[in-house]
Phi, psi and omega in degrees: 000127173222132179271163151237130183310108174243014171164157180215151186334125167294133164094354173343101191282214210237020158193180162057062202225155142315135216180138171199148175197163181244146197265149205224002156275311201254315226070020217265160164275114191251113205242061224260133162205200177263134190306157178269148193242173191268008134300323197296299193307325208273335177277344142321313192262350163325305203275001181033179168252275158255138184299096202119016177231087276257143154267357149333110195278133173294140147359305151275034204218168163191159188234135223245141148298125184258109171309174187251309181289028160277313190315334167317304188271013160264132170280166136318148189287340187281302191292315192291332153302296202311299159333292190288358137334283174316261175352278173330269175323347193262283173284018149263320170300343191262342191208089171261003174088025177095345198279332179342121185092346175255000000 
C-alpha cells in the first residue's frame, strides 16, 4: 500500500486536523476527521440507507464528520485512474528489466 497526502485542514494547528489521502494502489480514500458525535449518528441512521440494510455502525466502522472545506481534496473518479496510473507507471519506471532506451 503506498499512500499519497492529499490534503490536510487549511490552517492546521500541529496536530488532530482532518487529513486525507489516497491509497494510489487500490484507490480507497484513507480519511482522518472527527468522530460523528450521537445526535449525528443517531439521525443517520433515522434516514437509514437502503431498505433491509441495518443501521447499526459494526464494530468495525466509525462513523466520521467530513468539514465541507475538506471536499476540495477528494478527487474525482477520472482524477484518481489517473493517480493510480502515475503510480502504477512510477514503479514501473524504476525497474524496467534493462529495456531503458528501446
Amino acid at each position: 500500500m503506498a499512500l499519497k497526502f492529499l490534503g490536510i485542514w487549511p490552517n492546521t494547528p500541529d496536530d488532530g486536523s482532518p487529513t486525507i489521502w489516497l491509497d494510489d494502489t487500490t484507490g480507497d480514500l484513507i480519511i482522518q476527521s472527527w468522530k460523528a458525535d450521537q445526535p449525528t449518528i443517531r439521525a443517520a441512521q433515522e434516514v437509514g440507507s437502503v431498505p433491509g440494510h441495518s443501521t447499526d455502525v459494526p464494530e468495525h466502522e466509525t462513523v466520521i464528520r467530513l468539514p465541507a472545506n475538506m471536499l476540495q481534496f477528494i478527487p474525482r473518479p477520472e482524477d484518481v485512474a489517473s493517480m493510480c496510473d502515475d503510480a502504477s507507471n512510477e514503479d514501473d519506471s524504476e525497474d524496467d528489466g534493462g529495456n531503458s532506451g528501446t
